[in-house]
C-alpha positions in Angstrom: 2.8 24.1 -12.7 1.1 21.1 -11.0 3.0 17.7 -11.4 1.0 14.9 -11.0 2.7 12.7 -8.6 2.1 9.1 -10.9 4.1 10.8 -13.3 7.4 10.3 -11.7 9.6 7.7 -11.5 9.5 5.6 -7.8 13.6 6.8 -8.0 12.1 10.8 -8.7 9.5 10.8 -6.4 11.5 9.3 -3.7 14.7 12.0 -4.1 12.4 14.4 -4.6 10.1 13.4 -0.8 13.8 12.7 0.4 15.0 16.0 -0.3 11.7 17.9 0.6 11.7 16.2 4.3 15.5 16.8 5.3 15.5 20.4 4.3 16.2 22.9 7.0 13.4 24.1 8.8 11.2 21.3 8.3 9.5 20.5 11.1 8.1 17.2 13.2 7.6 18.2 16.6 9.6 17.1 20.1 9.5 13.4 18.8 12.3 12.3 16.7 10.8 11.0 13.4 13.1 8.7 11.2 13.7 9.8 7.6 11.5 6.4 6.1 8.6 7.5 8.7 9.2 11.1 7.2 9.0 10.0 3.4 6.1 7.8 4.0 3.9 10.4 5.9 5.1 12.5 2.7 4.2 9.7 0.4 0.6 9.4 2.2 -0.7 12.8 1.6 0.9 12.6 -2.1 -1.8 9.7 -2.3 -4.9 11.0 -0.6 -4.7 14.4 -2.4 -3.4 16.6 0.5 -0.4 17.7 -1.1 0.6 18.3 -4.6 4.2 18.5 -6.5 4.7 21.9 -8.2 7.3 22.9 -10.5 8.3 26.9 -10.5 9.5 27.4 -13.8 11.3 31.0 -13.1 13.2 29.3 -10.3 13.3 25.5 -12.1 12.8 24.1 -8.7 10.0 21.7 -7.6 8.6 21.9 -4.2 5.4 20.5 -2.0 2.4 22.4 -1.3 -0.7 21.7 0.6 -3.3 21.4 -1.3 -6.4 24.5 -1.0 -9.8 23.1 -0.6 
């Protein structure tokens, strides 16, 4: 299920971007990146419609997905 990202809280959104960008295995590249840099360039793509928020509901766990054009 698709959760439109307006329909958060700034305090959900940002724990949920915050958790999604220090997970293991997320990636940056050779540069470090700090953690606001990370949740803005999150925050970005939230906005222009390159990601989405989905909710599993088997697994009741949300998680960021690029979006398929």
């Amino acid at each position: 299920m698709k959760i439109p990202w307006q329909s958060l809280s700034e305090s959900t959104l940002s724990g949920l971007v915050q958790e999604f960008v220090t997970r293991e295995g997320t990636e940056y590249g050779v540069q470090e990146v700090s953690l606001d840099a990370k949740v803005d360039q999150v925050l970005d793509q939230l906005r222009s419609g390159k990601i989405e928020i989905v909710y599993d509901e088997k697994t009741e766990t949300t998680s960021l997905s690029m979006v398929e054009t």
